[in-house]
Every structure is written in C-alpha cells, then in structure tokens.
N, CA, C and O atoms as CSV, one atom per row, in Angstrom:
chain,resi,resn,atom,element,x,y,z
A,1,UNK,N,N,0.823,-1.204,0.000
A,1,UNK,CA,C,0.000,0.000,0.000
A,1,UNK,C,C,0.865,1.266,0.000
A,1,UNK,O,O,0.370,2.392,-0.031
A,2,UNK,N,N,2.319,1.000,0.040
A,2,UNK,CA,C,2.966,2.326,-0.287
A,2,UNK,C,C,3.269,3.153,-1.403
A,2,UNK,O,O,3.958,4.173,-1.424
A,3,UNK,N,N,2.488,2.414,-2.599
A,3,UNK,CA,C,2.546,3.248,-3.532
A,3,UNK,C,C,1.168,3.974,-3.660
A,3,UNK,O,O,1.036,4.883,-4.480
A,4,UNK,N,N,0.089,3.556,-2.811
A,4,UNK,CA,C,-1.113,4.084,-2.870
A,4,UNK,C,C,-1.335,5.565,-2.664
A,4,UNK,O,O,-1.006,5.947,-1.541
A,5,UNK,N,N,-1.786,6.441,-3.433
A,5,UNK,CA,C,-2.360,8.198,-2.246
A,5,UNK,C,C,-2.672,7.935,-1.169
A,5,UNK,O,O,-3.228,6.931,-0.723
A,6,UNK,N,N,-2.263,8.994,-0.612
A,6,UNK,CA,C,-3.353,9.617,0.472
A,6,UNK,C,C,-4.635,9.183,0.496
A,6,UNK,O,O,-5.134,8.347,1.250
A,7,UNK,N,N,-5.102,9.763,-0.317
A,7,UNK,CA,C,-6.827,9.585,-0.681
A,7,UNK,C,C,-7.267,8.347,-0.186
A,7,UNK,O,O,-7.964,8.157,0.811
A,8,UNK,N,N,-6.628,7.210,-1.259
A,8,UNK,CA,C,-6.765,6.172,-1.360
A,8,UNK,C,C,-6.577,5.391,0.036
A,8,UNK,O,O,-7.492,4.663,0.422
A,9,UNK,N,N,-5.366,5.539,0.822
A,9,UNK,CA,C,-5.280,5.441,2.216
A,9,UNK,C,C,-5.954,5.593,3.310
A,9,UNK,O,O,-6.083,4.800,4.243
A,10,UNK,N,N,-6.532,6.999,3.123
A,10,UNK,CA,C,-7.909,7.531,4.264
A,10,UNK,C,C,-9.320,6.956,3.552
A,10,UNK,O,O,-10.387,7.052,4.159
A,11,UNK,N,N,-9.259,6.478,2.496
A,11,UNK,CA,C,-10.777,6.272,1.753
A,11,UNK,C,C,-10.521,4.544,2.642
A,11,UNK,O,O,-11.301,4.099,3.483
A,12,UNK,N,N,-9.743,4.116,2.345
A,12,UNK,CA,C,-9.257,2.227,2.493
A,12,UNK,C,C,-9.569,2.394,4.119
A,12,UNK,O,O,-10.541,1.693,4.400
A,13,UNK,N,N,-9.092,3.046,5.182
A,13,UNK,CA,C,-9.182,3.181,6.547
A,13,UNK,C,C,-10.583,3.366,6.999
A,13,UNK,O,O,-11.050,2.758,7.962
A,14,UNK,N,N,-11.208,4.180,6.314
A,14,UNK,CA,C,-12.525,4.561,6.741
A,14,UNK,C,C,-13.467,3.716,6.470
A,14,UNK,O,O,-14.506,3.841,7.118
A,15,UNK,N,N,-13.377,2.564,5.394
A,15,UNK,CA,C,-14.099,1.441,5.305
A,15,UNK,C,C,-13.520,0.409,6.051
A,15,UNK,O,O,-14.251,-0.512,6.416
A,16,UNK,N,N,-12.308,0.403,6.347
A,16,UNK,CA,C,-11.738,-0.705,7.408
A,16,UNK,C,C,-12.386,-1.221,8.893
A,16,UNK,O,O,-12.800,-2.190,9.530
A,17,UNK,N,N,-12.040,0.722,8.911
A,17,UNK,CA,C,-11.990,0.869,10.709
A,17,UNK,C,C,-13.608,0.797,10.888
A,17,UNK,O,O,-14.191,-0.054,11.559
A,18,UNK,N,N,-14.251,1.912,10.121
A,18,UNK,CA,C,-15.381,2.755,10.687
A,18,UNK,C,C,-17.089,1.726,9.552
A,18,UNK,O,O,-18.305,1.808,9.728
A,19,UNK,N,N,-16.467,1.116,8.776
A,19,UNK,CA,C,-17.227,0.361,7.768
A,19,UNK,C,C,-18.309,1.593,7.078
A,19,UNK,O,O,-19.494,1.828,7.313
A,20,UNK,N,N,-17.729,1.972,6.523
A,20,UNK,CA,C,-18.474,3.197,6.268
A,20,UNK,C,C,-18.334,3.340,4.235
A,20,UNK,O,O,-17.954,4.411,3.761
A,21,UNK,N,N,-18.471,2.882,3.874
A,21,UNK,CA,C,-18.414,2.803,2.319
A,21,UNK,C,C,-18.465,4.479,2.173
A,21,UNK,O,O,-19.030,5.341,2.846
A,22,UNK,N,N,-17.522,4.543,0.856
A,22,UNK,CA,C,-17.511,6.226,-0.227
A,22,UNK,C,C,-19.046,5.830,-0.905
A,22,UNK,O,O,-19.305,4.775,-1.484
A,23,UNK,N,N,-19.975,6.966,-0.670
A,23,UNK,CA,C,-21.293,7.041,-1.317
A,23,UNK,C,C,-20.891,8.226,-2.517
A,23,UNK,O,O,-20.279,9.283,-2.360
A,24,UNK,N,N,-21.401,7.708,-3.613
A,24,UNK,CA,C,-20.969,8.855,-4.546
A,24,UNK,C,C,-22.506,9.596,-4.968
A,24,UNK,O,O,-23.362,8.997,-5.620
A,25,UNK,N,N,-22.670,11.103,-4.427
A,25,UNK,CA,C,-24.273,11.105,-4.401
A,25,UNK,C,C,-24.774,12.114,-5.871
A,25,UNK,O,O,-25.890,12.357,-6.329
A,26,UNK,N,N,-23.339,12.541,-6.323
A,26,UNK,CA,C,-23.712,13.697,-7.577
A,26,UNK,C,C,-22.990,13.200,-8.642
A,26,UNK,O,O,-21.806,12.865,-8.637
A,27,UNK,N,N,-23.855,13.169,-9.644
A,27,UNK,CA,C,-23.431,12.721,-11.049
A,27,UNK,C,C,-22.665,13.455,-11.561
A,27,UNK,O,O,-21.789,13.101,-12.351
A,28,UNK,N,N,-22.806,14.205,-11.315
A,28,UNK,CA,C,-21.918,15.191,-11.973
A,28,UNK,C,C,-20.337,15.543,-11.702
A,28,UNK,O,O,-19.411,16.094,-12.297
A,29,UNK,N,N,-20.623,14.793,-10.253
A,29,UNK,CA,C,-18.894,14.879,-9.472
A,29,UNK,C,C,-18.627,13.466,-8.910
A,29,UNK,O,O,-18.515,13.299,-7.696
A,30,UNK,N,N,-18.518,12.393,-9.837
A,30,UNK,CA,C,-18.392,11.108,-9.747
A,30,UNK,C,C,-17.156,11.277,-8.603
A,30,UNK,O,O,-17.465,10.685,-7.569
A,31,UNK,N,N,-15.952,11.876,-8.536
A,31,UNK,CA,C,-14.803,11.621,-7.353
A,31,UNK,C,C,-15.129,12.379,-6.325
A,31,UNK,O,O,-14.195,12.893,-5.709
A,32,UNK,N,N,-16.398,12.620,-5.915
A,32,UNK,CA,C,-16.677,13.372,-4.307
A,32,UNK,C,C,-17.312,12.024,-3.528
A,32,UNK,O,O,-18.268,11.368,-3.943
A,33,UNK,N,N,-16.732,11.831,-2.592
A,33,UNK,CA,C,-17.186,10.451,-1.371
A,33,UNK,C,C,-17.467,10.998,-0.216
A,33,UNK,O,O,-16.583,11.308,0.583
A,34,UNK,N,N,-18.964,11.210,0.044
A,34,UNK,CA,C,-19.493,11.344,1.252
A,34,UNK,C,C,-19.090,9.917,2.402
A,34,UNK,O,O,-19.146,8.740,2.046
A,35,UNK,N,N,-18.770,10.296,3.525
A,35,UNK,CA,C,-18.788,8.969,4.676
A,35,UNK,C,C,-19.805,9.381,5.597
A,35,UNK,O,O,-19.958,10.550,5.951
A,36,UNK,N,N,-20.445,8.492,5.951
A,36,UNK,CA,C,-21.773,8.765,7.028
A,36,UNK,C,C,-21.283,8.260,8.095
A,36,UNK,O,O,-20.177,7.719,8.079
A,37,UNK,N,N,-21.974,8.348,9.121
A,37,UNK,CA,C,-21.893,7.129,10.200
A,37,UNK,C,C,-22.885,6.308,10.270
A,37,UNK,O,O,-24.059,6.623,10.080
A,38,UNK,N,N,-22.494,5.252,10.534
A,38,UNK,CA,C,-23.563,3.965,10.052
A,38,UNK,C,C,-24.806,4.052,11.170
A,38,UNK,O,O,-25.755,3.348,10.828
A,39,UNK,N,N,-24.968,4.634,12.199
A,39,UNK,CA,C,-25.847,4.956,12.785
A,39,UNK,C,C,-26.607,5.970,12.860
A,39,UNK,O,O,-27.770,5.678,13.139
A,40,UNK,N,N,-26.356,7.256,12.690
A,40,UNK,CA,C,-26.625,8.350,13.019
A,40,UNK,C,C,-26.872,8.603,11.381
A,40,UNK,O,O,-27.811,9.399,11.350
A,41,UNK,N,N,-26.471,8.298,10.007
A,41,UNK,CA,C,-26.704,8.062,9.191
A,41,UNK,C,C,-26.076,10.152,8.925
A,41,UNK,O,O,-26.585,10.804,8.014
A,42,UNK,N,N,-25.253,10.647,9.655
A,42,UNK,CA,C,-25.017,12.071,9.482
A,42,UNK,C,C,-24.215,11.937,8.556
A,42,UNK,O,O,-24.197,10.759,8.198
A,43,UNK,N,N,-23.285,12.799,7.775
A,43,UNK,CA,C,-21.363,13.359,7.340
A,43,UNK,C,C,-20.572,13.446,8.567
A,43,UNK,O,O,-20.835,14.064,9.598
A,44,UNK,N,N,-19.505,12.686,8.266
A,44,UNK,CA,C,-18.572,12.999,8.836
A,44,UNK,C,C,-17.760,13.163,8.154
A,44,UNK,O,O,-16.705,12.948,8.750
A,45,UNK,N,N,-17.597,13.452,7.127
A,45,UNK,CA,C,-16.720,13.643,6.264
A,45,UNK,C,C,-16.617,13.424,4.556
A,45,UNK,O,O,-17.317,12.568,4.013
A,46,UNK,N,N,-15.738,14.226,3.826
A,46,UNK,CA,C,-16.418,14.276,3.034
A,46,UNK,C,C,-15.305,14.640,1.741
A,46,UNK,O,O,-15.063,15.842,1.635
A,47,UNK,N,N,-14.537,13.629,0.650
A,47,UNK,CA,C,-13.397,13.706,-0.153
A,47,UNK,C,C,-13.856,14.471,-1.349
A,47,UNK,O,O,-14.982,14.288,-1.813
A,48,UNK,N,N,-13.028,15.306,-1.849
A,48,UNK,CA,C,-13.124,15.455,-3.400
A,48,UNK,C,C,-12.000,16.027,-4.170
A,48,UNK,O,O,-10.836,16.077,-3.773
A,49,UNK,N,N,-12.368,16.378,-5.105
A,49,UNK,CA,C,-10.558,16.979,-6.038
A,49,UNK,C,C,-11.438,18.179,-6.193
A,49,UNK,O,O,-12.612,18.139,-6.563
A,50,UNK,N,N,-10.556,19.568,-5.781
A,50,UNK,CA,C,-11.522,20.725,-6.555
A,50,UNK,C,C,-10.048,21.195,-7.082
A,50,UNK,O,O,-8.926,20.796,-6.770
A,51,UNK,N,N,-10.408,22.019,-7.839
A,51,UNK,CA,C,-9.364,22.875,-7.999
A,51,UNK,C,C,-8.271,23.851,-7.338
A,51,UNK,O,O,-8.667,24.819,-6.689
A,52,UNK,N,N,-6.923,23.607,-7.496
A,52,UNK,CA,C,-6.639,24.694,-6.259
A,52,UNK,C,C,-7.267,26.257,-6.485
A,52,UNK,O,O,-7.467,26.840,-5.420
A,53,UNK,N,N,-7.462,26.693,-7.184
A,53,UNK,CA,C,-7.713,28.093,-7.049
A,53,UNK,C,C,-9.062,28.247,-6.342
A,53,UNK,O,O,-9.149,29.416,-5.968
A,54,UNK,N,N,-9.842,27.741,-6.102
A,54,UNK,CA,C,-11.598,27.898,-5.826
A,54,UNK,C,C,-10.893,27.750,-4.046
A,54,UNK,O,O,-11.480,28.456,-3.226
A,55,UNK,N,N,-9.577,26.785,-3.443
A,55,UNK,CA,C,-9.326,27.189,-2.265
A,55,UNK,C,C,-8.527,28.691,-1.784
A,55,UNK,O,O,-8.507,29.094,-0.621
A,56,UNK,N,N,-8.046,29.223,-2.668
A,56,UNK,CA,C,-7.043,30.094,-2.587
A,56,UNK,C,C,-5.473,29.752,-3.135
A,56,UNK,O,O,-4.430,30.394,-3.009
A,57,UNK,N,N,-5.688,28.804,-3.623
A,57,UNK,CA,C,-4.012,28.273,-3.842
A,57,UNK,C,C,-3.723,28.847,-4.983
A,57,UNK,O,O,-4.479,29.634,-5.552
A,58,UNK,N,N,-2.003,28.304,-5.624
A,58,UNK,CA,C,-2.091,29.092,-6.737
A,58,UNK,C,C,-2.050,27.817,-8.019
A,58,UNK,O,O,-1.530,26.711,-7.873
A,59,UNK,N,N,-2.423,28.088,-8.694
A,59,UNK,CA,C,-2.846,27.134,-9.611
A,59,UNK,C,C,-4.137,26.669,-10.273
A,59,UNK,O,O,-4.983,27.208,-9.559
A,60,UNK,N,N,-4.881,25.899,-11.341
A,60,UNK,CA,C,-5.774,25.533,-11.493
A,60,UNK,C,C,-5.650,23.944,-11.546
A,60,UNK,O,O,-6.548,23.193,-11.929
A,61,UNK,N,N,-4.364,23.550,-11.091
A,61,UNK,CA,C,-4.991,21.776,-11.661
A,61,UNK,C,C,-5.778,21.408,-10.046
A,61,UNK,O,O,-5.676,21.969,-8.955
A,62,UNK,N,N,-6.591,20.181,-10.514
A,62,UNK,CA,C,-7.673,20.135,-9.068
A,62,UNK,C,C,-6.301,18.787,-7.787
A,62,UNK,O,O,-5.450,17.931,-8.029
A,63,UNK,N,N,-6.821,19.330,-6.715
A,63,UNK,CA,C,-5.909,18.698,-5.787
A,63,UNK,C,C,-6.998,18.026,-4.237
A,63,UNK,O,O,-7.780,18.654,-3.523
A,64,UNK,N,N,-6.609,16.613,-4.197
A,64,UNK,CA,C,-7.692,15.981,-3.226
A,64,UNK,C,C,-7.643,16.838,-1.952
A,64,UNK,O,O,-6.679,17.439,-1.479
A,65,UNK,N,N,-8.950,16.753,-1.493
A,65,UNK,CA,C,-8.992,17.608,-0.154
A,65,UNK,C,C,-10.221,16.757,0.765
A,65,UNK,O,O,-11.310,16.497,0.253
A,66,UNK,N,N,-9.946,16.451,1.897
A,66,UNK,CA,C,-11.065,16.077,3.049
A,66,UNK,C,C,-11.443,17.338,3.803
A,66,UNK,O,O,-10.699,18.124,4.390
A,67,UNK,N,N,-12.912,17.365,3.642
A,67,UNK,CA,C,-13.322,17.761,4.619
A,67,UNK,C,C,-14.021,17.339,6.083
A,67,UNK,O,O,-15.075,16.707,6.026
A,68,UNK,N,N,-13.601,17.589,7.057
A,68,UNK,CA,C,-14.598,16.998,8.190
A,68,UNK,C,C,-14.872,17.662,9.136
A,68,UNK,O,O,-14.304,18.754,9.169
A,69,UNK,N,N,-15.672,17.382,10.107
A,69,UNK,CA,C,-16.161,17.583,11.096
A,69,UNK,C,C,-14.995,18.214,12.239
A,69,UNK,O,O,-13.912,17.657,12.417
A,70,UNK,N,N,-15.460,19.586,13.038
A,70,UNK,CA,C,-14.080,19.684,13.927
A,70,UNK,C,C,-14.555,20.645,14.742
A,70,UNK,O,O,-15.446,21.341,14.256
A,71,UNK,N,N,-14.144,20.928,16.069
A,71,UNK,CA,C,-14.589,21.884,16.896
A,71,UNK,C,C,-14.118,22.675,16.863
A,71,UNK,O,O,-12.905,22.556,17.040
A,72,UNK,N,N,-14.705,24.188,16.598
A,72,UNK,CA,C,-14.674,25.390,16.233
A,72,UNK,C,C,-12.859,26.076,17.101
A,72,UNK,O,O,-12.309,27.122,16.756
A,73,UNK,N,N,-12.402,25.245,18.048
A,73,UNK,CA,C,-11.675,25.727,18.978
A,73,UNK,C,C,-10.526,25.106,18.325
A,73,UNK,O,O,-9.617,25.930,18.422
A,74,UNK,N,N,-10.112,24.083,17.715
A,74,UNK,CA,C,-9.166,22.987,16.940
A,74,UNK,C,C,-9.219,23.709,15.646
A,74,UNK,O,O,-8.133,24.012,15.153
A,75,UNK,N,N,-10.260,24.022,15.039
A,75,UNK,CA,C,-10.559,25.068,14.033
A,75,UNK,C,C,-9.320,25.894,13.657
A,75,UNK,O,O,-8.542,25.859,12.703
A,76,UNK,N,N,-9.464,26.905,15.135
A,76,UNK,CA,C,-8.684,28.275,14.946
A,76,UNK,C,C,-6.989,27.507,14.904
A,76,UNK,O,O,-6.137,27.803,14.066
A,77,UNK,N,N,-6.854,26.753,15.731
A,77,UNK,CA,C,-5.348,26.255,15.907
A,77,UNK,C,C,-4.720,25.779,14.611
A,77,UNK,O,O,-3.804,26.259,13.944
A,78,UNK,N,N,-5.439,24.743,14.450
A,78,UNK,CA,C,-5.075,24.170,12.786
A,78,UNK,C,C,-5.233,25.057,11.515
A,78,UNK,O,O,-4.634,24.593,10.545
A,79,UNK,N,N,-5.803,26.059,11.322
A,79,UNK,CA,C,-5.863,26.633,10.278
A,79,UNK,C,C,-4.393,27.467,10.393
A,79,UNK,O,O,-4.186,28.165,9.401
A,80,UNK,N,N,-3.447,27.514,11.322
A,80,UNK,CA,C,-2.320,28.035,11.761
A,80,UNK,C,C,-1.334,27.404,10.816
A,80,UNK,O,O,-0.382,28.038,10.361
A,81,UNK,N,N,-1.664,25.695,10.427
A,81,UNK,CA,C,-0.868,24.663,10.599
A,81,UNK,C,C,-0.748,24.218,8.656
A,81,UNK,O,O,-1.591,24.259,7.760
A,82,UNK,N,N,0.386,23.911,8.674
A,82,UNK,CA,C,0.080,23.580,6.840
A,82,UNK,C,C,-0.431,22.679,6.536
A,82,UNK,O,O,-0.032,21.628,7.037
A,83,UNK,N,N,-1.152,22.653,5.920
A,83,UNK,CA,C,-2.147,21.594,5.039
A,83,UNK,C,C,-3.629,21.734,5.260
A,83,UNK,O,O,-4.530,20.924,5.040
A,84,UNK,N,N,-3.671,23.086,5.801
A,84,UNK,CA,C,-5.657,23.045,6.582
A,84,UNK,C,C,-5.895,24.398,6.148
A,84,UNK,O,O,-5.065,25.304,6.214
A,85,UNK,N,N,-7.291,24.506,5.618
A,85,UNK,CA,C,-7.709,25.290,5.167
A,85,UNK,C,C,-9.349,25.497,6.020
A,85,UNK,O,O,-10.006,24.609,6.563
A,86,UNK,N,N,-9.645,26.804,5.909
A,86,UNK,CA,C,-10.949,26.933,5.866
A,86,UNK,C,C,-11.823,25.531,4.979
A,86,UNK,O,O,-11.373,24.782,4.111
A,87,UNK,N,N,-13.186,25.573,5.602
A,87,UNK,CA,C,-13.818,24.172,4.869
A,87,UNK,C,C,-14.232,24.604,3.926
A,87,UNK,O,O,-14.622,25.771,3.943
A,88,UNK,N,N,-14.297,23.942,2.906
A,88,UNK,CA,C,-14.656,24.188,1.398
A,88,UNK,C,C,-16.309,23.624,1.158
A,88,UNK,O,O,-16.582,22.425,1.208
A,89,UNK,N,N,-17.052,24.397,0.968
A,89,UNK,CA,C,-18.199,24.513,0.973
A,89,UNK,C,C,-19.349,23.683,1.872
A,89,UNK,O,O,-20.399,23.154,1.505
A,90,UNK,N,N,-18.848,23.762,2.941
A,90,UNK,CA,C,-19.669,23.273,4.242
A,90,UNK,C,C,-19.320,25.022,5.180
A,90,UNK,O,O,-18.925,26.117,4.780
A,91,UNK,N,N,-19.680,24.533,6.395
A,91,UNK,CA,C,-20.033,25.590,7.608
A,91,UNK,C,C,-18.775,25.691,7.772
A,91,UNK,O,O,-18.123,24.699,7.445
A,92,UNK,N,N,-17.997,26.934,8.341
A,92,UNK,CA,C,-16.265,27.493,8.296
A,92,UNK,C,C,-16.543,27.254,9.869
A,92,UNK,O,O,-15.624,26.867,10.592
A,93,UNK,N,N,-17.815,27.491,10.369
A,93,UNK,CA,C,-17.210,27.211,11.800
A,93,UNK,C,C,-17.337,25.581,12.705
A,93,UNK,O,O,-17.036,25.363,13.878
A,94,UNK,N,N,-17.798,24.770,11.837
A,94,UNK,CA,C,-17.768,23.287,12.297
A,94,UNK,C,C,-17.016,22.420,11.538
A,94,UNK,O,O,-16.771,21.249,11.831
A,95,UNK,N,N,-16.514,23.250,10.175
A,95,UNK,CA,C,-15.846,22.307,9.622
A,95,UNK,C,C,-14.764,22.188,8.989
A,95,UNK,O,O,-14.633,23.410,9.067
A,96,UNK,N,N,-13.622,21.795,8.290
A,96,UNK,CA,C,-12.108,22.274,8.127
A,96,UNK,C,C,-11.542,21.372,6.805
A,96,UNK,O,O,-11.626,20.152,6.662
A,97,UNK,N,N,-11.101,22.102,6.133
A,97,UNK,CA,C,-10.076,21.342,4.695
A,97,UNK,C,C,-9.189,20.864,4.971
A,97,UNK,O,O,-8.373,21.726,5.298
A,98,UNK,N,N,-8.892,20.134,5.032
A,98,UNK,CA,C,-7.320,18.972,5.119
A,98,UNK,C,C,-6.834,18.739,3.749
A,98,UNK,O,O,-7.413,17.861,3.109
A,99,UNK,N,N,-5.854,19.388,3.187
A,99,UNK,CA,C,-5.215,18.992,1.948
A,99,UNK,C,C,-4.139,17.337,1.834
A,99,UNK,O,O,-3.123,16.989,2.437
A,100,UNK,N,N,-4.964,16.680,0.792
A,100,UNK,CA,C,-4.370,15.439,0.637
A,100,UNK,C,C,-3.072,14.993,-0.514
A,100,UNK,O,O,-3.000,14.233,-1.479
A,101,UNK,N,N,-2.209,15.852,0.137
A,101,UNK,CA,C,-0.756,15.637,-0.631
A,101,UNK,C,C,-0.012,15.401,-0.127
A,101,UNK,O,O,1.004,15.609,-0.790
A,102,UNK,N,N,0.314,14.792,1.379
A,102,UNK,CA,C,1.234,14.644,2.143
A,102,UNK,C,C,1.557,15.502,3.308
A,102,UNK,O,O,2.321,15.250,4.240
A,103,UNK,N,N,0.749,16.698,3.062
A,103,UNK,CA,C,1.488,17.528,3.893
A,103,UNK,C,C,1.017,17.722,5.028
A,103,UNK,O,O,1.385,18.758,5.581
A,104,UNK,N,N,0.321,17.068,5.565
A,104,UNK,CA,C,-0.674,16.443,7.124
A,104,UNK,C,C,-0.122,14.791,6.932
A,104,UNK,O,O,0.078,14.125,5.916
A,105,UNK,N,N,-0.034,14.595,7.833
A,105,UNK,CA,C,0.273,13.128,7.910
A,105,UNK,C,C,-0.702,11.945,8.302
A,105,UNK,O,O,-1.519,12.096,9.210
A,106,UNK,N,N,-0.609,10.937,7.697
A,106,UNK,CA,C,-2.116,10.149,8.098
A,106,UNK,C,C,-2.327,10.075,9.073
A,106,UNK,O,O,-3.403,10.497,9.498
A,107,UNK,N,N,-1.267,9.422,10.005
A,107,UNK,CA,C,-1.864,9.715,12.115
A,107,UNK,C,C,-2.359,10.994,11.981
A,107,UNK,O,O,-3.579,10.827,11.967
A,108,UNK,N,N,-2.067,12.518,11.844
A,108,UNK,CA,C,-2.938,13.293,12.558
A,108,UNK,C,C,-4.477,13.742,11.828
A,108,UNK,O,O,-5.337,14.416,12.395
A,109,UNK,N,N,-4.576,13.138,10.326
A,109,UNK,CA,C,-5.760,13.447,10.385
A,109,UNK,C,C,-6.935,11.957,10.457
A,109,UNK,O,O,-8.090,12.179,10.094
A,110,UNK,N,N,-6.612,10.667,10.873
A,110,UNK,CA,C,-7.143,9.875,11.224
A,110,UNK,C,C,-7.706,9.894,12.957
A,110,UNK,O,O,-8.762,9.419,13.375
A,111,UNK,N,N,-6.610,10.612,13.768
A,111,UNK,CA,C,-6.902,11.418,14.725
A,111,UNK,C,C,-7.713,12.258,14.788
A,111,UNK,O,O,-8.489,12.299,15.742
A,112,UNK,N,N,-7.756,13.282,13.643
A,112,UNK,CA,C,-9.160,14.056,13.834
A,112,UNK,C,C,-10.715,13.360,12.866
A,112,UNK,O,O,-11.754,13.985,12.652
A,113,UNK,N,N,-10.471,12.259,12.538
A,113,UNK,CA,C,-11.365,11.666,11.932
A,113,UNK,C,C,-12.301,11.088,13.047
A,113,UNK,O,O,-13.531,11.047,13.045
A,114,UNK,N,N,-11.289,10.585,14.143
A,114,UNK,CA,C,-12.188,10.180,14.798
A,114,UNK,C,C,-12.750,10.571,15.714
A,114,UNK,O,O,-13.651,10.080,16.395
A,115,UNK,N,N,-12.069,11.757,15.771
A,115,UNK,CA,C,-13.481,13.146,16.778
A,115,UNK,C,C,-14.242,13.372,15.527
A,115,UNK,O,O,-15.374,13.610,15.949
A,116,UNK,N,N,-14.275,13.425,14.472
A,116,UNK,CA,C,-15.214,13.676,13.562
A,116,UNK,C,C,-16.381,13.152,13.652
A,116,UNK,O,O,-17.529,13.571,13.799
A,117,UNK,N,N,-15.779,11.965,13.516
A,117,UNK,CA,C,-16.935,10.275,13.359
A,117,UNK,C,C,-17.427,10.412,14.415
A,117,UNK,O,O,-18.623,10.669,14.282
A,118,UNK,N,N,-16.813,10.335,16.423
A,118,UNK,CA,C,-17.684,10.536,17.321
A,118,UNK,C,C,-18.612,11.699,17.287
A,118,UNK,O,O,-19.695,11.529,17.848
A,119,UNK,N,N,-18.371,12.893,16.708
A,119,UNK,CA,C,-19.269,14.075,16.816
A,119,UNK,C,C,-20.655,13.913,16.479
A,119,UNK,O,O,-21.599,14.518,16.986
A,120,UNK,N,N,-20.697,12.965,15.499
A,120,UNK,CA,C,-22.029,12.898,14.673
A,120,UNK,C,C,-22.393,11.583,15.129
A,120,UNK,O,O,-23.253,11.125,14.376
A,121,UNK,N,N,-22.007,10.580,16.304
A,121,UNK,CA,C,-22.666,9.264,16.769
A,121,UNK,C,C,-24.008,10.095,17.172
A,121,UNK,O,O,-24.155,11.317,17.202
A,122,UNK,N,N,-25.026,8.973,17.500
A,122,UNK,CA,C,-25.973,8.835,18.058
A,122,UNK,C,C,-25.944,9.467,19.292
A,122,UNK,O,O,-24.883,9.034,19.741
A,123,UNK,N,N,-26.509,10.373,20.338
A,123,UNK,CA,C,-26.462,10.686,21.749
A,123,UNK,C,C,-27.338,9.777,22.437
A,123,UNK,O,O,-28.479,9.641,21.996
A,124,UNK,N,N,-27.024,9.230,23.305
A,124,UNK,CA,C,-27.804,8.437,23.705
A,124,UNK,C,C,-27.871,9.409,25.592
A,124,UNK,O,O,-27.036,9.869,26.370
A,125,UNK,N,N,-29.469,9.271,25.540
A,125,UNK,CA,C,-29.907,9.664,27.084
A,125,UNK,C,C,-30.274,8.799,28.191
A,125,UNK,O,O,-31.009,7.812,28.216
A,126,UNK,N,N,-29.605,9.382,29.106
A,126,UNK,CA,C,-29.959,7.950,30.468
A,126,UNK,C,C,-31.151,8.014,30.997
A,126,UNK,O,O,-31.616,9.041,31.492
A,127,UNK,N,N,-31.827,6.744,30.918
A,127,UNK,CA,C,-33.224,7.495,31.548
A,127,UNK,C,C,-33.445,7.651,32.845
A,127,UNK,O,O,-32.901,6.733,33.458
A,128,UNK,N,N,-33.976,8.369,33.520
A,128,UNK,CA,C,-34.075,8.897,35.194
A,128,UNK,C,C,-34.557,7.792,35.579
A,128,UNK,O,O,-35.124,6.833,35.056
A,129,UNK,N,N,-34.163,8.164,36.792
A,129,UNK,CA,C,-34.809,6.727,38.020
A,129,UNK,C,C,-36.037,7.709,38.714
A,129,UNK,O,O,-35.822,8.795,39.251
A,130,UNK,N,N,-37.441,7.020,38.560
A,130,UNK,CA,C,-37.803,7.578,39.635
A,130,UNK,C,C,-37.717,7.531,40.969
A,130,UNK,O,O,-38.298,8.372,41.655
C-alpha cells in the first residue's frame, strides 16, 4: 500500500476501521465520497478533487482535499498549521479542509477523523430513576 495516495489510504481506513463505504451522491462529481456514520446516518466527512484556485491556492490543476467535522476551537489552531484550510463549501465554523498531498500526515488526520466520526454518533440519554 505504499505506492497508494493519500486519498486512497484515508478512503481504504474509513471502510476498514469505521465500515463506512464512499457514497458517490452527484453525477456530476463522480470523485466526491461522502462517509456517514452507520448509525446516526449524518457526514462525517467528506473527499473530493476541486481545484486549487476555488481554495485560494495558486494554480488551477484540481488537488484531493477532506473535509470533516471539527470543533470550532481545533478550528482556529489548525488553520495556523500547513495543510488546513478553511472548509470548502460546508459551515467554516464546524468544519475544516485537510489537503491530501502529504502535507498532514495520516496519524494526525485519522486522529481528527475520529473526533469527527464521534461528533455525529448517536447521543444516547440515560433514563431517570424515579
């Protein structure tokens, strides 16, 4: 698997770990892979190739990017950090671009995958004793 992407790496993990199949939901953008959680049936995340310029980068050829789930407070820190961007067309304050070229490393964003994935579980309530 070391000649595999990125992409391909976090796409292979997320059906491993989390059994969560790439849903491809727009015809029109056959390489965008929504991941749900198999319960809560929410996003937690969410692959595609856009172009660099539509992020701010410089260039037009398109470059893989995850987006996921993240607390507004991890937000401000990481957008400090190279490879993270504001989220690309989701909510800027719940959610964050991870550029998939190497330049984040798979431990730390499988690490934030899985505060991702817990964010959107099921809540479950205890019921009172009377």
């Amino acid at each position: 698997m070391e000649n595999s992407t990125q992409k391909q790496r976090i796409t292979n993990y997320l059906q491993d770990i989390y059994g969560t199949e790439a849903e491809h939901l727009w015809t029109k953008f056959p390489n965008y892979s929504v991941f749900r959680h198999p319960l809560s049936k929410k996003w937690y995340g969410i692959i595609m190739d856009i172009k660099k310029d539509k992020l701010g980068l410089d260039g037009d050829e398109p470059i893989d990017i995850f987006v996921i789930k993240c607390s507004p407070i991890m937000i401000g820190s990481l957008l400090n950090e190279k490879g993270f961007l504001p989220a690309y067309h989701m909510n800027k304050e719940n959610w964050i671009t991870i550029l998939l070229n190497e330049t984040v490393s798979d431990d730390e964003i499988l690490s934030l995958v899985e505060l991702s994935f817990e964010s959107v579980a099921p809540k479950y309530k205890k019921k009172k004793k009377n």
